[in-house]
C-alpha positions in Angstrom: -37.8 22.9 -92.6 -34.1 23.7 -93.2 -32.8 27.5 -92.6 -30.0 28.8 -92.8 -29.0 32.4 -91.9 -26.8 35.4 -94.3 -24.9 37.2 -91.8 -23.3 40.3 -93.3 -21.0 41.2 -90.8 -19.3 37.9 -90.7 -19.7 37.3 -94.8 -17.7 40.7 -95.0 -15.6 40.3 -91.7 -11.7 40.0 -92.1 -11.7 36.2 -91.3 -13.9 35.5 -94.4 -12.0 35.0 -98.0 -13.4 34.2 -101.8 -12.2 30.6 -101.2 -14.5 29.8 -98.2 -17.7 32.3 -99.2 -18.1 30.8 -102.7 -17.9 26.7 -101.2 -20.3 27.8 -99.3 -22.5 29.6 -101.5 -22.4 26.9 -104.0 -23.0 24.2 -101.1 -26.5 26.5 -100.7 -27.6 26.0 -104.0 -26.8 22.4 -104.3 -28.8 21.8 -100.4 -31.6 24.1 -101.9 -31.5 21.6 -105.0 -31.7 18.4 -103.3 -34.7 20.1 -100.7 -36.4 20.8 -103.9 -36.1 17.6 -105.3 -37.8 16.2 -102.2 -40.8 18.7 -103.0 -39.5 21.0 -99.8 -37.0 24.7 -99.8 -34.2 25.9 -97.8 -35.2 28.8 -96.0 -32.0 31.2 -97.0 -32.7 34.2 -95.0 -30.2 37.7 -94.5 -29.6 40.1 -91.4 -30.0 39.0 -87.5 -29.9 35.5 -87.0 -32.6 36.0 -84.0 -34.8 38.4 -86.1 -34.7 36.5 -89.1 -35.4 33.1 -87.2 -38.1 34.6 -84.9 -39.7 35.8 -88.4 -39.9 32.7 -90.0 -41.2 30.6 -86.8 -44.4 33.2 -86.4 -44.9 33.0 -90.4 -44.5 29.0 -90.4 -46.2 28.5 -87.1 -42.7 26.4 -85.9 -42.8 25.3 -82.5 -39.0 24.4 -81.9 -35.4 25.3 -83.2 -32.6 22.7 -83.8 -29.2 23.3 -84.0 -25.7 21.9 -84.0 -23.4 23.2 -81.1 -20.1 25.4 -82.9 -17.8 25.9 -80.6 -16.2 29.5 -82.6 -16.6 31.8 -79.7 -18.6 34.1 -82.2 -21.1 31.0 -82.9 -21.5 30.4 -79.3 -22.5 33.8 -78.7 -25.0 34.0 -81.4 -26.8 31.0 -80.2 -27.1 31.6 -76.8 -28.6 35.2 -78.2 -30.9 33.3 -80.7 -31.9 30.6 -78.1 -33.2 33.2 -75.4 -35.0 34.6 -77.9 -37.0 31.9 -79.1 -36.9 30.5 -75.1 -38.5 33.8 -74.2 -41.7 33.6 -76.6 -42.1 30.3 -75.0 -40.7 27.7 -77.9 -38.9 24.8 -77.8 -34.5 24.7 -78.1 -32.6 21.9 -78.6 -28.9 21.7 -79.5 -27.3 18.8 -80.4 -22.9 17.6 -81.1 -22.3 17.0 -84.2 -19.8 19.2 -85.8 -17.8 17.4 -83.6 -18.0 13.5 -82.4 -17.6 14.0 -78.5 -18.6 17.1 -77.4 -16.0 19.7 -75.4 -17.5 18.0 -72.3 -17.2 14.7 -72.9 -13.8 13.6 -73.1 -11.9 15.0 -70.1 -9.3 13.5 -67.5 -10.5 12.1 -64.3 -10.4 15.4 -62.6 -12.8 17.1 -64.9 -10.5 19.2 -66.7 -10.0 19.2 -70.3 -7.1 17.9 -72.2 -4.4 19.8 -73.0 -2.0 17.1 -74.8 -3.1 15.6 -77.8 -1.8 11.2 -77.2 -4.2 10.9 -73.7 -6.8 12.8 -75.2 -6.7 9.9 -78.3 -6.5 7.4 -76.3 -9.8 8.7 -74.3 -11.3 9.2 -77.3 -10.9 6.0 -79.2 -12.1 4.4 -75.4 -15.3 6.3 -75.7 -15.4 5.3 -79.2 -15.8 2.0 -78.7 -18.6 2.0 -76.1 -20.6 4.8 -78.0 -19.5 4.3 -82.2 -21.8 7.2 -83.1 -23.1 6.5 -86.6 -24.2 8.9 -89.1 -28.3 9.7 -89.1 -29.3 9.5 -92.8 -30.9 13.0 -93.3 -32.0 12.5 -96.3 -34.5 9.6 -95.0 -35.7 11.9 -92.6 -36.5 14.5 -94.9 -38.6 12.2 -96.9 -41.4 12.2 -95.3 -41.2 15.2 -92.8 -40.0 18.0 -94.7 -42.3 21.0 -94.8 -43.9 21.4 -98.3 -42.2 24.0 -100.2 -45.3 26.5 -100.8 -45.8 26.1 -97.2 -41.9 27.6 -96.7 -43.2 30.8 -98.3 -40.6 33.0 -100.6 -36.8 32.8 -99.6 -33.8 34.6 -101.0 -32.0 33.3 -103.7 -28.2 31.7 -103.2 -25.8 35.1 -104.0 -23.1 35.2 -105.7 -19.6 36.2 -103.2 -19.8 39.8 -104.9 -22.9 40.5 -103.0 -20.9 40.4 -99.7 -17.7 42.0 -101.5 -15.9 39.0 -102.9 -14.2 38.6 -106.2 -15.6 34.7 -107.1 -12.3 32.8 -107.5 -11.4 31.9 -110.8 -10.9 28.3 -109.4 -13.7 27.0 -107.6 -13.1 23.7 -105.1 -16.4 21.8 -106.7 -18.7 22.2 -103.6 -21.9 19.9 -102.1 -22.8 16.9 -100.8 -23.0 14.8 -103.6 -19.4 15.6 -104.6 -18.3 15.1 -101.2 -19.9 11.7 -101.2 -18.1 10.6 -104.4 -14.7 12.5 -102.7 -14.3 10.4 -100.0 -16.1 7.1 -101.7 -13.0 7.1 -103.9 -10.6 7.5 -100.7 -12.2 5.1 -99.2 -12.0 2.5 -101.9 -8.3 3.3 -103.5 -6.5 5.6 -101.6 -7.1 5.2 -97.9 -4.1 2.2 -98.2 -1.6 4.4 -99.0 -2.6 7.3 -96.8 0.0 6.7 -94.0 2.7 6.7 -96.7 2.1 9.4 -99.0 0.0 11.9 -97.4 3.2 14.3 -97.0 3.8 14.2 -100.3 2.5 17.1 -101.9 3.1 15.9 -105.9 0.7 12.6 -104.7 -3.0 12.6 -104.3 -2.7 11.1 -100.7 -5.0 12.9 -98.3 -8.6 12.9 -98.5 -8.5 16.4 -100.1 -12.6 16.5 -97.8 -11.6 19.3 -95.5 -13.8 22.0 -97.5 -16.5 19.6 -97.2 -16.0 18.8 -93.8 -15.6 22.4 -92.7 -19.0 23.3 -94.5 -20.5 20.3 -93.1 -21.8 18.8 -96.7 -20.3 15.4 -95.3 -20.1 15.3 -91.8 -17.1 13.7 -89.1 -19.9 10.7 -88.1 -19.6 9.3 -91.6 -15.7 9.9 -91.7 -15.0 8.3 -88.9 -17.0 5.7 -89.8 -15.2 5.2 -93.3 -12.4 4.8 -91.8 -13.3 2.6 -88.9 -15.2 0.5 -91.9 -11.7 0.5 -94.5 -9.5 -0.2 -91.4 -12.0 -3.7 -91.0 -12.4 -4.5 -95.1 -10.1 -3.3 -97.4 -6.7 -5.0 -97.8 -3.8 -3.6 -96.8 -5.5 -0.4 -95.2 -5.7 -0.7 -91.6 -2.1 1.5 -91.1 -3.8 4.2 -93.7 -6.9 4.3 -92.3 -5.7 4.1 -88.7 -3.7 7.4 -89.7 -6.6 9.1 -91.2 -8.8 8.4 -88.1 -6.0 10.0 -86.0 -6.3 13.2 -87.9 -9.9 13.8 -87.4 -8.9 13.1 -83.6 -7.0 15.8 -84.5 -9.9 17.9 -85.4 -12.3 17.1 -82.0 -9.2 17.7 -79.9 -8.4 21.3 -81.7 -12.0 22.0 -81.4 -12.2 21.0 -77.5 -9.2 23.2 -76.7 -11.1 26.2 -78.5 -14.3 25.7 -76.1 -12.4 25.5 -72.9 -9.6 27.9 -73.6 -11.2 30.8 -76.2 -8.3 32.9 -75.7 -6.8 31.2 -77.9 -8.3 32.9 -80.9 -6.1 36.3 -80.1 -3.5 35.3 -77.7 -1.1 32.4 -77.2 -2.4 29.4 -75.7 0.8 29.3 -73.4 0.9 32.3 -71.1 4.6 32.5 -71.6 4.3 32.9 -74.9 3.0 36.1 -74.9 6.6 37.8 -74.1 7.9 36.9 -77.5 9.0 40.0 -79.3 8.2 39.5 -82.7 10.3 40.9 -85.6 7.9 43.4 -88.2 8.7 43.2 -91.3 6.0 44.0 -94.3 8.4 43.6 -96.7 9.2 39.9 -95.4 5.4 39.6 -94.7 4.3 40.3 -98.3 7.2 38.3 -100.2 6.1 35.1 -98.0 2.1 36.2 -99.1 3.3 36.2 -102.4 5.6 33.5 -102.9 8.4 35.3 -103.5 11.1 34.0 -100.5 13.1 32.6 -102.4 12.4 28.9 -101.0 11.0 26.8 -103.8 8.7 24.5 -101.5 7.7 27.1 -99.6 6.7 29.5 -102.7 5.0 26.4 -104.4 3.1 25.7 -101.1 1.8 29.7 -100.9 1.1 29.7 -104.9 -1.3 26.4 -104.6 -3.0 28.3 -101.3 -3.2 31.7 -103.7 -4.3 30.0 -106.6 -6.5 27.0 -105.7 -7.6 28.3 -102.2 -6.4 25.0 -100.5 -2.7 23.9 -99.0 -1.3 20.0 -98.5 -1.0 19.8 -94.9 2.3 19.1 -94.6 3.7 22.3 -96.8 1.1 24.0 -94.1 3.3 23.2 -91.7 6.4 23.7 -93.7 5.4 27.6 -94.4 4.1 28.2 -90.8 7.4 27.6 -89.5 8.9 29.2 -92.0 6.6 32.5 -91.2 7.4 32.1 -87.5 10.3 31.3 -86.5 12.8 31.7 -90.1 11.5 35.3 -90.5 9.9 35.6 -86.9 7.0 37.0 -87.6 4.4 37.0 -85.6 1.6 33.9 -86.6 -1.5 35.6 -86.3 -0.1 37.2 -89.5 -0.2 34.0 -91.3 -3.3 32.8 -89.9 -5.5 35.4 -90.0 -4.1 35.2 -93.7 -4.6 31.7 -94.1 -8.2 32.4 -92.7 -8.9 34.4 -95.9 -7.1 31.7 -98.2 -8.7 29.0 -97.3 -11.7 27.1 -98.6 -11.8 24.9 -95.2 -10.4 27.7 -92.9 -12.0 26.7 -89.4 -11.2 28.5 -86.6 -10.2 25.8 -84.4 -7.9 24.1 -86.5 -6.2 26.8 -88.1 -5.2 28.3 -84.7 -3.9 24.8 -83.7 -1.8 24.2 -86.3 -0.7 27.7 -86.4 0.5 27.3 -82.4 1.8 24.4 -82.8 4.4 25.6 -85.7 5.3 28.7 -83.7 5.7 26.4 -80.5 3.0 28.6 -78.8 0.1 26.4 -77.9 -1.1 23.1 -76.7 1.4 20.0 -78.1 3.7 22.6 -79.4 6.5 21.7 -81.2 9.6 22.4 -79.2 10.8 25.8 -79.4 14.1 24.5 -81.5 12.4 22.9 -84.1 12.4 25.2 -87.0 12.0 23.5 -90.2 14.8 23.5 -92.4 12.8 24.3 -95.9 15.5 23.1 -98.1 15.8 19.5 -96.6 11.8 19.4 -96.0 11.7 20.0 -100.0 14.2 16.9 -101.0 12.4 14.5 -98.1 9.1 15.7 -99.5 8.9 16.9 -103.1 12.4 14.3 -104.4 12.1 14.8 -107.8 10.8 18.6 -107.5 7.0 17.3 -109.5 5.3 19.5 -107.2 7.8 22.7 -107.3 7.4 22.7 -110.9 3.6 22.2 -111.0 3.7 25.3 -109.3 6.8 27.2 -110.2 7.2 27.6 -113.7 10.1 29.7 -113.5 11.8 26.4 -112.3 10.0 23.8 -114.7 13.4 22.7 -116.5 15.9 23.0 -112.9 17.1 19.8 -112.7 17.2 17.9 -109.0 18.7 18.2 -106.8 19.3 22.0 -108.0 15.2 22.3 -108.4 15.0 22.5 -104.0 18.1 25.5 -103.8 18.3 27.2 -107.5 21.4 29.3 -105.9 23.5 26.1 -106.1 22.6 25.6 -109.9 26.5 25.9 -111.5 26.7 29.2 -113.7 27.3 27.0 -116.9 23.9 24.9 -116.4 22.2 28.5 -115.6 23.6 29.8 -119.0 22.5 26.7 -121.1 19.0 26.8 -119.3 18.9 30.5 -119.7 18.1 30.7 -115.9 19.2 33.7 -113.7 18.2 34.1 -110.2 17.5 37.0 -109.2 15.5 37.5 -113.0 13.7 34.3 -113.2 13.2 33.4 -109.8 14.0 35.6 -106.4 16.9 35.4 -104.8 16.2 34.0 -101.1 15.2 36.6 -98.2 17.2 35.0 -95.4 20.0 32.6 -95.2 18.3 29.6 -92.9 21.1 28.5 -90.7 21.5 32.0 -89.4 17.4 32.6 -89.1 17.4 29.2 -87.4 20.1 30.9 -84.4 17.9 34.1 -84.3 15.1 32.0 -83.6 17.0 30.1 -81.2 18.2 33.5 -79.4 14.8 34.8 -79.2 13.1 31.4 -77.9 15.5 30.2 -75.8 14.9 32.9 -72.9 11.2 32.6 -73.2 10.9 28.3 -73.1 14.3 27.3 -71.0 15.4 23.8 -72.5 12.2 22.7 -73.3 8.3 23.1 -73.9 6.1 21.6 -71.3 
């Protein structure tokens, strides 16, 4: 039988958002669905994870618990709790990887430790890869003919809706559940997975996989990803760069993960230890303007408007407004991820703090301390024509490029004949960028020396 545990604490903890709760929620009802279909229930229970689980063993006579190994230090500590517990009335524990595709243990140097950089820790990984491929276990199959009967479940809660655990249910939902995530990354795999290397950073193209909700929830899981791509790399034309591109960012995801499990810290406090002298600027006023897309950067108020709106960001404008957060306004970055974290329909710990380090050239791989994105040229290398500034900005729907990526250079007589006044239509911006790029420098230099090791 399939369970799966409300915990209200974490539902209404400061890491959890509208975005996330409601995939989730509507992932629930579409799992309970299919179990139904198959003449079985999902167990959806509310409180204690031990209590409730303990509860439903004794009143289904279960002799053994399953459960996939997360490597959030929060999840780690709940199933070592829960496991005791059911070790302690003498029943069966077994954990297995598979929110990952090598566990934290099994890709490490020849001295034991873990990696810290991410090119030997691909390198290991695709090695491993080859010896042990991994495939995805068909569930589904399974469930056939073992799952428990559903009168035989007993009475479970019903799926709630996000305003049960103090959410407002987003007004645009990212269509949840395993059958769309099936039919997401079928259509990836058959048409877009070719261009993937090529247009992925461009946020006006649907290049990327757009599965990392699903993947995050776990209605498709990283066995079956990988194995798409390892599958479109071998058959379809003209895709082995694309796909070989998209393998490397789930690499991404195990080698954010592993870092997580060997070096928890990492959740509150830099991953490098010298790091942790930066002095941070505070600024609430700069804070909220970059929450609310109002900086004055087109891109980077596009990027925060699709995250406030749509509860999802293109990865590369995630990078874009983390540096942007960090080192043009230095800000501290646990600002913008906690506030990614309650964005997001795919906000995972592990990956969110990675990318979030390696923007503010604080954690493993970081990005040298004097790369600071220039927003201005990331826009015209990025967005060209502006398509995805206007999608999002319609202050600036008739701007003309190159004028759309810095309205301020927009000549007063083209303002006047486009009725367009900055300041009015569309915020002047907060900080000039060459002189927040020398601040930055000031600040980091000191701290990193020449370079980041």
């Amino acid at each position: 039988m399939c369970a799966f545990v409300l915990d209200p604490s974490l539902l209404r903890g400061a890491t959890m958002g509208p975005p996330i709760v409601a995939f989730f929620f509507d992932s629930l009802a579409e799992l309970r669905a299919s179990l139904r279909e198959r003449g079985s229930d999902l167990a959806l229970l509310e409180g204690d994870a031990g209590m409730q689980l303990l509860a439903l063993a004794e009143r289904t006579e279960a002799q053994a618990l399953f459960f996939n190994v997360d490597y959030e230090p929060f999840a780690l500590e709940r199933d070592r709790a829960v496991g005791e517990a059911f070790r302690q009335r003498g029943l069966h524990v077994e954990s297995s990887t598979d929110h990952v595709i090598f566990g934290s243990g099994e890709i490490l140097k020849a001295d034991g430790s873990p990696y810290t950089v991410f090119t030997p820790y691909k390198r290991r990984w695709l090695e491993a890869l080859s010896l042990d491929p991994r495939p995805p276990v068909d569930s589904a199959a399974a469930l056939a003919s073992k799952a428990l009967a559903r009168h035989a479940l007993g009475a479970t809660r019903e799926v709630p809706a996000p305003e049960e655990f103090a959410h407002q249910t987003p007004a645009r939902r990212i269509p949840a559940g395993e059958r769309r995530a099936h039919e997401i990354l079928a259509a990836f795999a058959r048409s877009r997975i070719a261009s993937y290397a090529g247009e992925r950073n461009l946020p006006a193209a649907s290049g990327t996989s757009q599965l990392s909700p699903h993947v995050r929830a776990g209605t498709i899981g990283i066995r079956t990803c990988v194995r798409a791509a390892l599958e479109a790399r071998d058959t379809v034309p003209g895709a082995m760069r694309g796909a070989e591109t998209w393998l490397g960012e789930l690499i991404w995801r195990d080698f954010y993960q592993q870092i997580l499990a060997h070096f928890p810290h990492v959740v509150a406090q830099p991953f490098l230890q010298r790091a942790k002298s930066l002095r941070y600027r505070r600024s609430q006023a700069d804070f909220k303007a970059w929450c609310e897309a109002r900086t004055g950067y087109p891109l980077v108020d596009a990027a925060m408007t699709q995250l406030n709106q749509t509860g999802w960001m293109h990865n590369r404008l995630r990078m874009i407004v983390a540096s942007f957060l960090a080192k043009d306004l230095l800000l501290d970055y646990r600002l913008g991820e906690r506030y990614f974290e309650q964005r997001l329909a795919d906000a995972d710990v592990a990956a969110n703090n990675g990318g979030w380090q390696w923007a503010a050239s604080t954690g493993t791989d970081a990005a040298p301390y004097f790369r600071v994105f220039n927003p201005v040229l990331q826009s015209r290398k990025f967005d060209p024509d502006g398509a995805f500034i206007r999608s999002m900005l319609p202050a600036l729907a008739k701007i003309p490029a190159p004028f759309v990526h810095e309205p301020w250079t927009l000549p007063p007589l083209d303002a006047a004949r486009l009725d367009f006044r900055l300041g009015r239509d569309y915020p002047d911006p907060i900080i000039d960028h060459a002189r927040a790029r020398e601040r930055a420098l000031a600040l980091y230099a000191p701290v990193f020396g020449k370079s980041v090791s």
